[in-house]
KOLVOSE-364252 format. One line per field, with one value per residue (C-alpha): residue in one letter; residue number from 0; x, y negated, z. Coordinates in Angstrom, 3 decimals, padded with zeros to 6 digits, always signed. Each point is the difference from the previous one (the first is absolute). Example, Ala and Ser with C-alpha at 12.3 -4.5 7.8 and 13.67 -1.06 7.14 Angstrom:
2
code c(A, S)
pos c(0, 1)
east c(+012.300, +001.370)
north c(+004.500, -003.440)
up c(+007.800, -000.660)
This chain:
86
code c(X, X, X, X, X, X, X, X, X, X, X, X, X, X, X, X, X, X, X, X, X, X, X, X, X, X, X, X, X, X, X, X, X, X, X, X, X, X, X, X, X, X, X, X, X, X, X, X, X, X, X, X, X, X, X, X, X, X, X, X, X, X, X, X, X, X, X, X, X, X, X, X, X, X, X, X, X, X, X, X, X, X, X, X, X, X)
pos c(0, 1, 2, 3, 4, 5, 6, 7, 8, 9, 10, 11, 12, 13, 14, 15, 16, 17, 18, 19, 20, 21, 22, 23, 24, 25, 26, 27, 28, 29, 30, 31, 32, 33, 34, 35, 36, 37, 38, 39, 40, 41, 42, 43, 44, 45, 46, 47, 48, 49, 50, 51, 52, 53, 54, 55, 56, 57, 58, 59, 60, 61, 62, 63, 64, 65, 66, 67, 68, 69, 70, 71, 72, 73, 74, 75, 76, 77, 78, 79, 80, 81, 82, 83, 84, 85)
east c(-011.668, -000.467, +000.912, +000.568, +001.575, +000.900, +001.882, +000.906, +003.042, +000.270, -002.506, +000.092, -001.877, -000.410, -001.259, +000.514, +003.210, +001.174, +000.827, +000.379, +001.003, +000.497, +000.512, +002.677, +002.221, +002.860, -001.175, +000.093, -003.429, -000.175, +002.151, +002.557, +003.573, +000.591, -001.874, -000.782, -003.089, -002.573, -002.397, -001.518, -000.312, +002.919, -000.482, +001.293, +001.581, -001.271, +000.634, -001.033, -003.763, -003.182, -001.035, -003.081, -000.195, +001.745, -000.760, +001.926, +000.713, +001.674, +003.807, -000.596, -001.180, -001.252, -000.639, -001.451, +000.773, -000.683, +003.930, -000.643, +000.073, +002.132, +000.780, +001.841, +000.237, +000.383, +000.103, +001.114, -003.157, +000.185, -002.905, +001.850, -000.149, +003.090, +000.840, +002.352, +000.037, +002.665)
north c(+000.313, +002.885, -002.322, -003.637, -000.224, -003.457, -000.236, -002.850, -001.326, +002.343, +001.827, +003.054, +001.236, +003.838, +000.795, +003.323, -001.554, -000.314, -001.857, -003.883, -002.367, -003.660, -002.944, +000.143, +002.824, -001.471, +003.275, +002.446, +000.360, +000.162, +003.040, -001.358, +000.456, -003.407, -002.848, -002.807, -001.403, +000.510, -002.404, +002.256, +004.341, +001.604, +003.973, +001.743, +003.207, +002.999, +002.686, +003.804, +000.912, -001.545, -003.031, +000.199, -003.274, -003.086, -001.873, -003.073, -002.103, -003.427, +001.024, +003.748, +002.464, +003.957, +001.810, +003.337, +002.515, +003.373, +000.941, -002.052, -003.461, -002.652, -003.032, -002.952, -003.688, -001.365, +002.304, -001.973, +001.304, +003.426, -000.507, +002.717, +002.660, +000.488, +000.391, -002.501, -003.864, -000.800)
up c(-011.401, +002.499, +003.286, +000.970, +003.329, +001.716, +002.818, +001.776, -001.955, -002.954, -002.364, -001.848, -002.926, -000.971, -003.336, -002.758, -000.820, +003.787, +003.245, -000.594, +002.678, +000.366, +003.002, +002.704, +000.753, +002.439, +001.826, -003.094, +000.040, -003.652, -000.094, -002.205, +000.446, +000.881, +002.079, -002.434, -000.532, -003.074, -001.480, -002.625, +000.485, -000.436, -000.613, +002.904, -000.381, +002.382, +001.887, -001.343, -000.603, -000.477, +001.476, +002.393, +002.023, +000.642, +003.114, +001.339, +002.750, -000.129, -000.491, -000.537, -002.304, +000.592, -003.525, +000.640, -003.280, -000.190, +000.969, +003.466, +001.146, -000.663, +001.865, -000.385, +001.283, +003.068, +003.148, +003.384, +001.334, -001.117, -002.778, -002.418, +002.590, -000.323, +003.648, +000.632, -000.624, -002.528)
């Protein structure tokens, strides 16, 4: 294990073998392609390059690689830096 991260509703493991999530994810904060709900990690796939960091806030998730930085989750208060809302 190279990083435990809990957030406030979900929580995401990173080890040699990758990113591993589990909890809610009505906001996509798991980064899956859909919104359900895990009880046990599910192996999530991700975006190009090596993963540095993975930091978390209730219903949203940043993963910083070394291609860039990745968002996803919940954003109604413009927590992906996206620079909108949606």
């Amino acid at each position: 294990i190279k990083q435990i991260v809990a957030a406030g509703n979900h929580t995401l493991i990173l080890t040699d073998a990758g990113l591993f999530g589990c909890g809610v994810n009505e906001s996509g904060q798991l980064g899956l392609a859909h919104k359900e709900d895990y009880i046990t990690f599910t192996k999530i796939a991700m975006p190009p390059g090596t993963i540095q960091q993975v930091v978390a806030g209730e219903s949203h998730t940043l993963i910083l690689t070394s291609q860039g930085l990745f968002g996803c989750g919940h954003n109604k208060f413009g927590q992906l830096g996206l620079g909108h809302r949606k």
